[in-house]
N, CA, C and O atoms as a GROMACS GRO file, in nm:
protein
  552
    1UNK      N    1   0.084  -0.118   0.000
    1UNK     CA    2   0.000   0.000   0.000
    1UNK      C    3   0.088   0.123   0.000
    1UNK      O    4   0.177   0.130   0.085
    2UNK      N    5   0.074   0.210  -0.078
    2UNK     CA    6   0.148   0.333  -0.064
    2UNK      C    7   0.108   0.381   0.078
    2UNK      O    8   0.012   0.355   0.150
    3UNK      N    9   0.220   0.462   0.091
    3UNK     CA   10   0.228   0.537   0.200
    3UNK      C   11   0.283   0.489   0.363
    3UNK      O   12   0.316   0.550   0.465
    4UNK      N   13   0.273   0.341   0.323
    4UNK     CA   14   0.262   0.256   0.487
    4UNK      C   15   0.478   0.246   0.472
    4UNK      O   16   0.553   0.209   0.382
    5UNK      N   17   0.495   0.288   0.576
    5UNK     CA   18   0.669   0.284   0.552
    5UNK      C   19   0.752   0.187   0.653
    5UNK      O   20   0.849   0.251   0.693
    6UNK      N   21   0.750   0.068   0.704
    6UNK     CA   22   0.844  -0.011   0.764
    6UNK      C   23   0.977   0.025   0.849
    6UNK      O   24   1.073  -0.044   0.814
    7UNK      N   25   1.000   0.104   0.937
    7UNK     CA   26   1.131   0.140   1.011
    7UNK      C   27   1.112   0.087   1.166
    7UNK      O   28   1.031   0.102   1.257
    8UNK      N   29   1.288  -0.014   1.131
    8UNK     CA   30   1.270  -0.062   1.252
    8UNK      C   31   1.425  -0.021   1.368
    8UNK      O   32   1.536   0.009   1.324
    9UNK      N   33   1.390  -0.032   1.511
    9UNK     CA   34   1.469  -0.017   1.571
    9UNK      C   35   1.556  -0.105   1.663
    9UNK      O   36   1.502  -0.161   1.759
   10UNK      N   37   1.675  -0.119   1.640
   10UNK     CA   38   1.701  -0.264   1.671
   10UNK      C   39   1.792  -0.188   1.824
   10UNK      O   40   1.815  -0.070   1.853
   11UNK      N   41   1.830  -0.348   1.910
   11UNK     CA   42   1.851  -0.277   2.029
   11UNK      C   43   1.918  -0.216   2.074
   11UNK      O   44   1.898  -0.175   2.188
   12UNK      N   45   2.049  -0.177   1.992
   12UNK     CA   46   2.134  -0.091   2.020
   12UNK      C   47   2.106   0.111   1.952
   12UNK      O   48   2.171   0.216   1.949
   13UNK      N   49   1.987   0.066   1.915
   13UNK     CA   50   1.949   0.210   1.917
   13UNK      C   51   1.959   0.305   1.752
   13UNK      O   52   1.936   0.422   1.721
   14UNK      N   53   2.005   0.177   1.672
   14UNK     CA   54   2.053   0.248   1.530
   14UNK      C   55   1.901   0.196   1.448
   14UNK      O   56   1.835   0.110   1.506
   15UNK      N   57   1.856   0.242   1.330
   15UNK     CA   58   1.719   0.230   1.305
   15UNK      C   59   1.714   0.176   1.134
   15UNK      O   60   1.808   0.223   1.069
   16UNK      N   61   1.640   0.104   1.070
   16UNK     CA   62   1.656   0.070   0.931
   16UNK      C   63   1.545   0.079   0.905
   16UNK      O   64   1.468   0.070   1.000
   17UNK      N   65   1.483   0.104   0.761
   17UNK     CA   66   1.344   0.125   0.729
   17UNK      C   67   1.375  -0.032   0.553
   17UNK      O   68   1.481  -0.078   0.508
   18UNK      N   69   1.262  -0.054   0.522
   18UNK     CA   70   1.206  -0.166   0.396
   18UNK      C   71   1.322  -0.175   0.338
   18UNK      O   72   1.403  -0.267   0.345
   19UNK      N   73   1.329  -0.048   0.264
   19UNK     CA   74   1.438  -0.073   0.191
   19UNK      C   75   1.596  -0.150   0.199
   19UNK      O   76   1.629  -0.214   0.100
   20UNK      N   77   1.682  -0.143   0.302
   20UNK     CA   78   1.751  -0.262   0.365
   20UNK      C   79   1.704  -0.405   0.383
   20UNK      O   80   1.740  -0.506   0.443
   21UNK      N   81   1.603  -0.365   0.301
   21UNK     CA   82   1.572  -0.555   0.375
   21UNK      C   83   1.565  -0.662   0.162
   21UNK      O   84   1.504  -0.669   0.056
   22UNK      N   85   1.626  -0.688   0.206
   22UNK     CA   86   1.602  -0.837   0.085
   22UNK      C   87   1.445  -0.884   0.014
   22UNK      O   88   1.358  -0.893   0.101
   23UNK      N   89   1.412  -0.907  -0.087
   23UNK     CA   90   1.273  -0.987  -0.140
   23UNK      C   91   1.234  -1.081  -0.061
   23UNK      O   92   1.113  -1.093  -0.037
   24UNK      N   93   1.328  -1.166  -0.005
   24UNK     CA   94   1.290  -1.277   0.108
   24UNK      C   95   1.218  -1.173   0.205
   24UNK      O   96   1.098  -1.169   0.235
   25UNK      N   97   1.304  -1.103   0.239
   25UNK     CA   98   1.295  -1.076   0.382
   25UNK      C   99   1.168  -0.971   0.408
   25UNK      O  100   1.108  -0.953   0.514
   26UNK      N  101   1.152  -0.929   0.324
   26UNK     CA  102   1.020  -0.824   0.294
   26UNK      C  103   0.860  -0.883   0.282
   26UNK      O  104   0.756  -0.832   0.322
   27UNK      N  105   0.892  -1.055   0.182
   27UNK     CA  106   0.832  -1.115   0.215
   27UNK      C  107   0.765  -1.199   0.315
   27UNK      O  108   0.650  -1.241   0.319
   28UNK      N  109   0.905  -1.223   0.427
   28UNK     CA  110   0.853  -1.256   0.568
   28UNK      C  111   0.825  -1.171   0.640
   28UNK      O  112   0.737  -1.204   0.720
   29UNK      N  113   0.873  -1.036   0.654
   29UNK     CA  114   0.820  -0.955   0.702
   29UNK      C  115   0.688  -0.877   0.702
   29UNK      O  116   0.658  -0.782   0.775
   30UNK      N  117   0.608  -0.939   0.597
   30UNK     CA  118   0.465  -0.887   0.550
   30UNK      C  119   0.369  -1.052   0.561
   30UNK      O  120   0.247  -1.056   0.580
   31UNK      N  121   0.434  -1.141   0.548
   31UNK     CA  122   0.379  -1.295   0.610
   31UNK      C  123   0.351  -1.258   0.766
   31UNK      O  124   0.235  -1.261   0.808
   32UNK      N  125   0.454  -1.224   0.848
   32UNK     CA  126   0.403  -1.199   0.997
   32UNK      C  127   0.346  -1.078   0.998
   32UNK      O  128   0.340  -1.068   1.121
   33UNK      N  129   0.302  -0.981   0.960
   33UNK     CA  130   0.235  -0.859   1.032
   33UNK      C  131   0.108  -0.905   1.003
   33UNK      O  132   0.027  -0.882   1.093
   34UNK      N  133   0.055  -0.980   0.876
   34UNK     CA  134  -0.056  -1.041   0.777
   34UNK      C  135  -0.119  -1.114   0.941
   34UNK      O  136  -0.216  -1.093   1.014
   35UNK      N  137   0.004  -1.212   0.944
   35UNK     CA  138  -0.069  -1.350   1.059
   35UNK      C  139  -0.076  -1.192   1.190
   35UNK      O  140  -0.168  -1.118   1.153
   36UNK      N  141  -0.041  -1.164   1.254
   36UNK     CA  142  -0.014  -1.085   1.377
   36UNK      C  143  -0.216  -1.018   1.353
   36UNK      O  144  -0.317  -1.044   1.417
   37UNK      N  145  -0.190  -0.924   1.224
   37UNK     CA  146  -0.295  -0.850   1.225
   37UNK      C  147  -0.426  -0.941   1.193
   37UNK      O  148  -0.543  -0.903   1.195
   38UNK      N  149  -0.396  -1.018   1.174
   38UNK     CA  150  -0.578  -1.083   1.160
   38UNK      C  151  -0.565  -1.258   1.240
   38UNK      O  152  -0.586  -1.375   1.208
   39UNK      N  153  -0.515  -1.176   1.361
   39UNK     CA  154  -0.499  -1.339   1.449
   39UNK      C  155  -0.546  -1.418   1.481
   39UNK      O  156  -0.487  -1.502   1.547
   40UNK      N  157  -0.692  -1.430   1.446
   40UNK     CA  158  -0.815  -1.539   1.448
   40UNK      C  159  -0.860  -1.538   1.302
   40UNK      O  160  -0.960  -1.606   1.280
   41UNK      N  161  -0.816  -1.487   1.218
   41UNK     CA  162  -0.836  -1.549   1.093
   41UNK      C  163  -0.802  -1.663   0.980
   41UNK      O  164  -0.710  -1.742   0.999
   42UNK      N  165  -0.876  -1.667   0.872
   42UNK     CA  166  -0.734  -1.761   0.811
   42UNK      C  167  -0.636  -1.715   0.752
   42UNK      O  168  -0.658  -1.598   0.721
   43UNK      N  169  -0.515  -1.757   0.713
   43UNK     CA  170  -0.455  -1.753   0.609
   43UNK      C  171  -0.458  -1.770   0.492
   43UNK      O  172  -0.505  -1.876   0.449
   44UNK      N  173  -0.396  -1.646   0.383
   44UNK     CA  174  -0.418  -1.690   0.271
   44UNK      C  175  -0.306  -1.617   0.219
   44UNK      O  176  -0.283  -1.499   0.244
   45UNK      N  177  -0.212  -1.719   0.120
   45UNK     CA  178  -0.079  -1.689   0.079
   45UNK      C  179  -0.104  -1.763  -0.073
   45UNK      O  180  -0.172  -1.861  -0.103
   46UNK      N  181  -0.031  -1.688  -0.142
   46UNK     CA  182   0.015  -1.688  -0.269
   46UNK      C  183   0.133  -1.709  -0.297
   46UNK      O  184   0.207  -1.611  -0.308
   47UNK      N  185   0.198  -1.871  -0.322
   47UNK     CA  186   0.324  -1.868  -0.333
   47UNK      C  187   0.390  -1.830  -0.227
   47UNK      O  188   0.467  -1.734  -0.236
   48UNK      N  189   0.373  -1.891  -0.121
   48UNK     CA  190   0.422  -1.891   0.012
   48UNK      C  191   0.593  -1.873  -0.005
   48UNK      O  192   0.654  -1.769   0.020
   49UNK      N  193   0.654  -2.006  -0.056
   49UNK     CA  194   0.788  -2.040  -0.012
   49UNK      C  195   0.861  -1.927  -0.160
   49UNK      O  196   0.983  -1.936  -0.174
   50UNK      N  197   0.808  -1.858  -0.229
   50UNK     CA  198   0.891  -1.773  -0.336
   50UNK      C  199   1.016  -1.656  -0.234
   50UNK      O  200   0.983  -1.556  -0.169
   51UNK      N  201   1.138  -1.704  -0.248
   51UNK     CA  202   1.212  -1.589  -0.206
   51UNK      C  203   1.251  -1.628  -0.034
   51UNK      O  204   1.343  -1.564   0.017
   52UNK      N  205   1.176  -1.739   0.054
   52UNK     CA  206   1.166  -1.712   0.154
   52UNK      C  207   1.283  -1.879   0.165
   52UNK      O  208   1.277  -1.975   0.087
   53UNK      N  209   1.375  -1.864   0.282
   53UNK     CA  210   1.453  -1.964   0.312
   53UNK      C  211   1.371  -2.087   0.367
   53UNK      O  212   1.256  -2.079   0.409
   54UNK      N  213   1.448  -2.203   0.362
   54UNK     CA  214   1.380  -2.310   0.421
   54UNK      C  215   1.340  -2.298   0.522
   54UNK      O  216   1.220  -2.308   0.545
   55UNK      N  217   1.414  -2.279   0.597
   55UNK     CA  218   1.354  -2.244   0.798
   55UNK      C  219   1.284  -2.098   0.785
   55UNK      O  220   1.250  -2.080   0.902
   56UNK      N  221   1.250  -2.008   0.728
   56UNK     CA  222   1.155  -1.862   0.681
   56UNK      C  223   1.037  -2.020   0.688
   56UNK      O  224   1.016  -2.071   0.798
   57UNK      N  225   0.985  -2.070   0.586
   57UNK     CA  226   0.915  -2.144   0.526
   57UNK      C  227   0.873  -2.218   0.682
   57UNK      O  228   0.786  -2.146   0.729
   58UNK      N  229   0.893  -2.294   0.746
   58UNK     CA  230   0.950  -2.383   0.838
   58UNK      C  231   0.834  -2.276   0.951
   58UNK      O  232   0.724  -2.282   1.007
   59UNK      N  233   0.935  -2.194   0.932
   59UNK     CA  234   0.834  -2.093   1.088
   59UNK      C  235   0.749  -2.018   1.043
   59UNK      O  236   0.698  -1.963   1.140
   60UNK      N  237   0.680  -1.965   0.904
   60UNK     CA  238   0.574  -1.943   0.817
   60UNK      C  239   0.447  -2.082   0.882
   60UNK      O  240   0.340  -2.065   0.941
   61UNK      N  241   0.502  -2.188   0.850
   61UNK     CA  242   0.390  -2.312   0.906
   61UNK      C  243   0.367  -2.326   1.057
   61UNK      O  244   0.256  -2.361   1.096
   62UNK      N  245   0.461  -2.302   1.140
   62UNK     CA  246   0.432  -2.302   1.270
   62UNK      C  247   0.342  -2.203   1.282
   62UNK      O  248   0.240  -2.233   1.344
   63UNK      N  249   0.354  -2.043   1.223
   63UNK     CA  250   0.258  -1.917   1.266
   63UNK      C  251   0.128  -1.975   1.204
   63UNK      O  252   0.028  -1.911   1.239
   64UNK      N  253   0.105  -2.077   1.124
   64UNK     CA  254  -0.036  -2.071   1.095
   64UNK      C  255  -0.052  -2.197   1.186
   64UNK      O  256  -0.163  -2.196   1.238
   65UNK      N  257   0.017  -2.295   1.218
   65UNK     CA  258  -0.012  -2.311   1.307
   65UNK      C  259  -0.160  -2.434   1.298
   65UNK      O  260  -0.126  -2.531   1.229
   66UNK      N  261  -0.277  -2.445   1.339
   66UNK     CA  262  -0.385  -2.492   1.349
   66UNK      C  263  -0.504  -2.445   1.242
   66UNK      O  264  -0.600  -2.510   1.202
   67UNK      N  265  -0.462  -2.303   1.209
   67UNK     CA  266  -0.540  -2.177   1.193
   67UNK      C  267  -0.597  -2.254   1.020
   67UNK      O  268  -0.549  -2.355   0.970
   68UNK      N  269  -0.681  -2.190   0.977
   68UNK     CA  270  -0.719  -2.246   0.858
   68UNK      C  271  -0.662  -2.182   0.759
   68UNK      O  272  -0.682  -2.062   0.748
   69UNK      N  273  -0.584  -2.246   0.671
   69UNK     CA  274  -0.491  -2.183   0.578
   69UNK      C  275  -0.552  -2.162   0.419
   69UNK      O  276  -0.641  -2.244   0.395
   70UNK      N  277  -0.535  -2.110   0.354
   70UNK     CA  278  -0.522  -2.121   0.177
   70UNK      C  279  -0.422  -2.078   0.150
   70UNK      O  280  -0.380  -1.964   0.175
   71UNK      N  281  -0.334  -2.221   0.060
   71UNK     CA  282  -0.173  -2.195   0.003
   71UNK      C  283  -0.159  -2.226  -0.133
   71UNK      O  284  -0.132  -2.340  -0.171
   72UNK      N  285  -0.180  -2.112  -0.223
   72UNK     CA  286  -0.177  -2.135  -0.359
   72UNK      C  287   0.067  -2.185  -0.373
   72UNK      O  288   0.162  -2.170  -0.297
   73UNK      N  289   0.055  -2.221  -0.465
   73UNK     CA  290   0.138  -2.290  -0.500
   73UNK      C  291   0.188  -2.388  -0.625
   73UNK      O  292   0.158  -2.507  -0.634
   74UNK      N  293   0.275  -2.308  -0.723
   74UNK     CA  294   0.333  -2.356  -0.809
   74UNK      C  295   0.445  -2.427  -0.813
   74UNK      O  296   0.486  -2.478  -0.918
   75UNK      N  297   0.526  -2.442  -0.659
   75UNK     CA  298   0.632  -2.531  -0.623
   75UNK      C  299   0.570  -2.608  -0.542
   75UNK      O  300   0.499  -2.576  -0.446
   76UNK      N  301   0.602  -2.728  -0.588
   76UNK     CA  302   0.569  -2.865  -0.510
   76UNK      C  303   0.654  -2.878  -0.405
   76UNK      O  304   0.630  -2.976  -0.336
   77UNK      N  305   0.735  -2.816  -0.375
   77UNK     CA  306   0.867  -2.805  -0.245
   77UNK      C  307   0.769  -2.756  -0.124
   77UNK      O  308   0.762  -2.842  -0.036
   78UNK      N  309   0.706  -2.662  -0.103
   78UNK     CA  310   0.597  -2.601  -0.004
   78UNK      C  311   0.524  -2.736   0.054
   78UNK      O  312   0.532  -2.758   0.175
   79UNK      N  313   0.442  -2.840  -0.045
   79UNK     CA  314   0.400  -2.946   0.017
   79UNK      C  315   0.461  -3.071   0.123
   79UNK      O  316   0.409  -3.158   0.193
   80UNK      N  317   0.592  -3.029   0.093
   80UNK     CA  318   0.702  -3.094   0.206
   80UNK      C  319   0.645  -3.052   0.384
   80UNK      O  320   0.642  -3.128   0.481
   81UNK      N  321   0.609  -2.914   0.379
   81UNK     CA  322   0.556  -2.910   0.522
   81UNK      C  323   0.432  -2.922   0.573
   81UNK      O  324   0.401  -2.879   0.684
   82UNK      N  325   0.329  -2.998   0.472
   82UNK     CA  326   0.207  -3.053   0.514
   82UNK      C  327   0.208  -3.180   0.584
   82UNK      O  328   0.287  -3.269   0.552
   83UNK      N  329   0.111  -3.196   0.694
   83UNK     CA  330   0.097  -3.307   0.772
   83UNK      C  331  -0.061  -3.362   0.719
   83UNK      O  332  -0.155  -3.283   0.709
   84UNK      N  333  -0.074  -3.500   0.688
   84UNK     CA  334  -0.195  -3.516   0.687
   84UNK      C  335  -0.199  -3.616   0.764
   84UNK      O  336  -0.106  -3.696   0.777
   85UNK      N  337  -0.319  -3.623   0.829
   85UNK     CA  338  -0.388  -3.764   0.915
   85UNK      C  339  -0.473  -3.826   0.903
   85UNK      O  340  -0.538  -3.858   1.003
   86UNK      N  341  -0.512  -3.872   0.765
   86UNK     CA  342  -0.544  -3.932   0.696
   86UNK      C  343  -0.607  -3.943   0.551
   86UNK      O  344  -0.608  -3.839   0.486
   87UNK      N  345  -0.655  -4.046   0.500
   87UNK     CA  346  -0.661  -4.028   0.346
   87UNK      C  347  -0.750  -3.977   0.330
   87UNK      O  348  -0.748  -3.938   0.214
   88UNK      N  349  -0.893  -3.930   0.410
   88UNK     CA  350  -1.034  -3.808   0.421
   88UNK      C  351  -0.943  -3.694   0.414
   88UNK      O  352  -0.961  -3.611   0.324
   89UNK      N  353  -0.843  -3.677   0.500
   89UNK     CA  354  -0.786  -3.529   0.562
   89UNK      C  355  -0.660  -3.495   0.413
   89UNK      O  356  -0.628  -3.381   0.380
   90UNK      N  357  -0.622  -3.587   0.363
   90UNK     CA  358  -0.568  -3.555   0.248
   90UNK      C  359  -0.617  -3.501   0.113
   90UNK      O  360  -0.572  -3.396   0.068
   91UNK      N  361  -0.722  -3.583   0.041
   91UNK     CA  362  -0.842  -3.550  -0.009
   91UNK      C  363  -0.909  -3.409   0.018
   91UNK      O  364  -0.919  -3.346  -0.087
   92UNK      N  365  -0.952  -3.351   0.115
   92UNK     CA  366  -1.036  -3.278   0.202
   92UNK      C  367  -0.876  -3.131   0.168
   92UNK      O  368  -0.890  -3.029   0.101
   93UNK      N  369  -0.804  -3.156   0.208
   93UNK     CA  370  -0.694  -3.045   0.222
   93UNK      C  371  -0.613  -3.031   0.074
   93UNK      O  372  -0.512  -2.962   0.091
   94UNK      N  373  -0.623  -3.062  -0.022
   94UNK     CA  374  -0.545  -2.995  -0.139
   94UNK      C  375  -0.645  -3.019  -0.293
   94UNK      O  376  -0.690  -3.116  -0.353
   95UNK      N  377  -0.647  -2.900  -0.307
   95UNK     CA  378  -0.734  -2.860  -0.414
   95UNK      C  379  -0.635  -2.873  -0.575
   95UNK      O  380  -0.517  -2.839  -0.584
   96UNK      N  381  -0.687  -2.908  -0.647
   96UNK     CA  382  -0.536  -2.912  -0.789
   96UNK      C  383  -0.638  -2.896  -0.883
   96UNK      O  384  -0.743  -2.957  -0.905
   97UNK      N  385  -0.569  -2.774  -0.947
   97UNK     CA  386  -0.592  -2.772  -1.118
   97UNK      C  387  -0.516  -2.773  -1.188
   97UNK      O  388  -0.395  -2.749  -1.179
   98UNK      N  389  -0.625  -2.821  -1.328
   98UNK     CA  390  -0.598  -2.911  -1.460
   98UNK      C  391  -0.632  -2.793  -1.550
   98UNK      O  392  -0.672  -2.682  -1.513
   99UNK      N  393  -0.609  -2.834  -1.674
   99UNK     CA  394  -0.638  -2.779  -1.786
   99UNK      C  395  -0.624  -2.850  -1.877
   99UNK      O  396  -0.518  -2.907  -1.902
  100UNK      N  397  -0.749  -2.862  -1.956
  100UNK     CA  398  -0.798  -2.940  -1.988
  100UNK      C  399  -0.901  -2.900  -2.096
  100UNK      O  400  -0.941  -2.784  -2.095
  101UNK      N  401  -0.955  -3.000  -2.206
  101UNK     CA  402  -1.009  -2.961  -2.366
  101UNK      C  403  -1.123  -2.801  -2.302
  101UNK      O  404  -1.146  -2.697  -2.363
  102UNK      N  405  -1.157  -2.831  -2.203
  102UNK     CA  406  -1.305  -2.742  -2.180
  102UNK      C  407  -1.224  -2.642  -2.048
  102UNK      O  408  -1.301  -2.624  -1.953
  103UNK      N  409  -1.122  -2.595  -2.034
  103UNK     CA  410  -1.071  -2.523  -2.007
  103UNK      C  411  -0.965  -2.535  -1.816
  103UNK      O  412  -0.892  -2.633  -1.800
  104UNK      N  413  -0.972  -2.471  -1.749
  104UNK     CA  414  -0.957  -2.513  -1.610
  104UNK      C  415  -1.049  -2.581  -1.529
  104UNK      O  416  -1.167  -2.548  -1.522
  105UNK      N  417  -0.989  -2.690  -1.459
  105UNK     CA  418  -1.087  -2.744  -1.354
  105UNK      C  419  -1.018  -2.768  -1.257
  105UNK      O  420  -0.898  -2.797  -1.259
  106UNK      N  421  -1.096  -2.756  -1.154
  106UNK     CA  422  -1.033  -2.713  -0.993
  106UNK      C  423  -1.092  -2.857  -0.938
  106UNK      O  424  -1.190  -2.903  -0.998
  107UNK      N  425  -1.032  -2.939  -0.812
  107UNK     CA  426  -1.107  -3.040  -0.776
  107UNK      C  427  -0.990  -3.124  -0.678
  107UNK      O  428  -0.878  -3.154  -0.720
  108UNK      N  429  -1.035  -3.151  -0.553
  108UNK     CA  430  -1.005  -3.231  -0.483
  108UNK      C  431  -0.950  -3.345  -0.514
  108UNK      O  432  -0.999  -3.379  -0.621
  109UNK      N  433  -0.850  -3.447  -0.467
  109UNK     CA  434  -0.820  -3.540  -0.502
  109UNK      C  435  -0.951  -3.694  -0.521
  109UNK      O  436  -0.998  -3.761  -0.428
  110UNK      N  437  -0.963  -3.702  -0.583
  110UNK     CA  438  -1.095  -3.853  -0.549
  110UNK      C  439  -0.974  -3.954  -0.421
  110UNK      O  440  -0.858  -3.937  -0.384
  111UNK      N  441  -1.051  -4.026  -0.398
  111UNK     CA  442  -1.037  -4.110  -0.298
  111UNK      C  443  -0.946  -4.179  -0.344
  111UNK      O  444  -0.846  -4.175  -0.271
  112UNK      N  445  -0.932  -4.256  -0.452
  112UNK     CA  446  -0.826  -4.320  -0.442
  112UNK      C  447  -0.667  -4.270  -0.494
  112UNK      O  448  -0.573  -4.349  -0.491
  113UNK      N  449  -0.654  -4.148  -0.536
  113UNK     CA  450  -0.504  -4.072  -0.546
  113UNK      C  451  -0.510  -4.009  -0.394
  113UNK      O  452  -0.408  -3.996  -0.326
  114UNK      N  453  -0.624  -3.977  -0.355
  114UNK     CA  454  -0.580  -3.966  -0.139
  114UNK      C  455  -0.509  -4.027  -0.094
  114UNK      O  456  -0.409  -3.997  -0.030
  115UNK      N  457  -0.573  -4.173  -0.135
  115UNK     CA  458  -0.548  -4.320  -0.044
  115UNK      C  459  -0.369  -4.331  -0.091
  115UNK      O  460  -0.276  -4.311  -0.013
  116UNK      N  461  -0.357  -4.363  -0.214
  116UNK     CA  462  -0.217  -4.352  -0.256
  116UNK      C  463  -0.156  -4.225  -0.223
  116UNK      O  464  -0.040  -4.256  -0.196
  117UNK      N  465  -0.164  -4.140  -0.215
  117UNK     CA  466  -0.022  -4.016  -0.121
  117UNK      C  467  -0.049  -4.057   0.038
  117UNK      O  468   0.022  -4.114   0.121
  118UNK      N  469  -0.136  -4.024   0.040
  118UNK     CA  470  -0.163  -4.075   0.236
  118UNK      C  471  -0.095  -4.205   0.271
  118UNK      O  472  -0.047  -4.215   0.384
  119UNK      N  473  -0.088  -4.288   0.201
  119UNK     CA  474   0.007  -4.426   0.225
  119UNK      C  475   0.128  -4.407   0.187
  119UNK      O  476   0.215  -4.449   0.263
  120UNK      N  477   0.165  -4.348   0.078
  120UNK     CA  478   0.320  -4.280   0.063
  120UNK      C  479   0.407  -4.191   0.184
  120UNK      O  480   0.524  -4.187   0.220
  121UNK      N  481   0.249  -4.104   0.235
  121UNK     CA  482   0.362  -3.991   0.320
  121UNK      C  483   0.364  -4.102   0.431
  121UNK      O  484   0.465  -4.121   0.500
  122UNK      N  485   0.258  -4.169   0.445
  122UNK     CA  486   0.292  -4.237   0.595
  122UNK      C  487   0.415  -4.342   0.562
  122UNK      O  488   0.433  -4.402   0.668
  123UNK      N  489   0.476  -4.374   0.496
  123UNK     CA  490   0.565  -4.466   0.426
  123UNK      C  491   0.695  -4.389   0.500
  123UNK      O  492   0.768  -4.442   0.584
  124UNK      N  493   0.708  -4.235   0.442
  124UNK     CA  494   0.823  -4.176   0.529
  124UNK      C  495   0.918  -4.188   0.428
  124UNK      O  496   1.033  -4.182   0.473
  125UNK      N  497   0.908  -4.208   0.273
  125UNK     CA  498   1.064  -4.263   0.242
  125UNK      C  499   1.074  -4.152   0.093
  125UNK      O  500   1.158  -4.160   0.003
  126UNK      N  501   0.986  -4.076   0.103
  126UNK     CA  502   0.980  -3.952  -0.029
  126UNK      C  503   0.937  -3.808   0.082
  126UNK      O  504   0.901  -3.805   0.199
  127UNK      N  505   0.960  -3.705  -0.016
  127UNK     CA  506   0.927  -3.603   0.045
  127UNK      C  507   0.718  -3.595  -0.051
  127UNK      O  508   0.659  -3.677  -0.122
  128UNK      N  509   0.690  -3.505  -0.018
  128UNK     CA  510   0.543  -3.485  -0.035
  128UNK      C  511   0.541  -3.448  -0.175
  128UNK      O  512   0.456  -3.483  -0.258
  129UNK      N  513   0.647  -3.370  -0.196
  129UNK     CA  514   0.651  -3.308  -0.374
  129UNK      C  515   0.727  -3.439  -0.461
  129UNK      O  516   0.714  -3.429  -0.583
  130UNK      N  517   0.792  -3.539  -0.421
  130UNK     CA  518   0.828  -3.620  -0.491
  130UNK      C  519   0.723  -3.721  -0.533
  130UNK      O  520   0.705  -3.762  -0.647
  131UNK      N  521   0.642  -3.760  -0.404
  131UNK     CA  522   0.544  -3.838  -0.415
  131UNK      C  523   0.378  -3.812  -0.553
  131UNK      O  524   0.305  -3.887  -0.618
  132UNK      N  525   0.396  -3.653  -0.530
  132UNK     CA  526   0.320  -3.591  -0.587
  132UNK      C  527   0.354  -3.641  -0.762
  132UNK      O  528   0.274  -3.686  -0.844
  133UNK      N  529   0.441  -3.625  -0.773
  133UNK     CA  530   0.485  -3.607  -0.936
  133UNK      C  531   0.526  -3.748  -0.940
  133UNK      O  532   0.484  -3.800  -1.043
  134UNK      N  533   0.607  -3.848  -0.848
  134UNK     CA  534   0.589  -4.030  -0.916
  134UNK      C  535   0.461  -4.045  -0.948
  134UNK      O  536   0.443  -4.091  -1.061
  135UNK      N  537   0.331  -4.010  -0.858
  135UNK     CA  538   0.196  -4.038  -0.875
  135UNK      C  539   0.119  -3.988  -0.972
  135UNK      O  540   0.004  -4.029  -0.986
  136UNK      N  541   0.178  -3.883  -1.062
  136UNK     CA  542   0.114  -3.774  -1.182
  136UNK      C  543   0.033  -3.730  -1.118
  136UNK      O  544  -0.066  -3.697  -1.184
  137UNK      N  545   0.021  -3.703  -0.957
  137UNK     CA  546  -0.079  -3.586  -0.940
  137UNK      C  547  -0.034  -3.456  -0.949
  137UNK      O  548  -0.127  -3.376  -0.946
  138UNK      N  549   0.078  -3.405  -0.959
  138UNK     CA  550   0.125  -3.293  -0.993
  138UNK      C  551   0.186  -3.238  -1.114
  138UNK      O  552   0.223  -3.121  -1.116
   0.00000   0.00000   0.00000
């Protein structure tokens, strides 16, 4: 938003404003004020992990925490920090679109590409984005 200006004061008393700060870092820094300012809400991120370090990413998922999320996402690397508990809760939690003769279609996994990642992640022996793409769901 124009006008809103970022200056911070660190503890020895010297002060930095946005501009010192990195694309990562601007990006985590607007991920937490987002979660801070609407702290009973959900989340909703666009390309979460773009720019942001693994452990940025890492403590991005702890701040949401329980909270109800929406995580759009063109890197399958982000799905590495999903937990599911079971093949309903897998199904139920990731939405994927296609494109296709009659244009985009948006749609939950059916039950049985659930059942197959939910038995993969519980397997332990791929990450979530690997599993995704052996299975052609991604």
């Amino acid at each position: 938003m124009k006008g809103i200006t970022f200056r911070a004061i660190l503890p020895n008393g010297s002060e930095f404003d946005q501009d010192k700060l990195s694309f990562g870092q601007k990006r985590m820094l607007t991920f937490l004020w987002y979660a801070a300012a609407n702290e009973h809400g959900p989340i909703i991120v666009d390309e979460l992990a773009n720019g942001l370090h693994h452990a940025w990413i890492q403590k991005c998922f702890e701040v949401i925490g329980e909270r109800q999320a929406f995580l759009s996402t063109q890197n399958p690397l982000i799905l590495d920090f999903l937990d599911f508990t079971s093949a309903e809760h897998t199904a139920r939690s990731m939405v994927r679109c296609e494109v296709g003769e009659r244009g985009w279609r948006w749609g939950n996994l059916n039950t049985e590409e659930a059942e197959r990642l939910y038995r993969a992640c519980q397997a332990n022996f791929m990450h979530v984005s690997e599993i995704l793409r052996s299975e052609g769901l991604w």
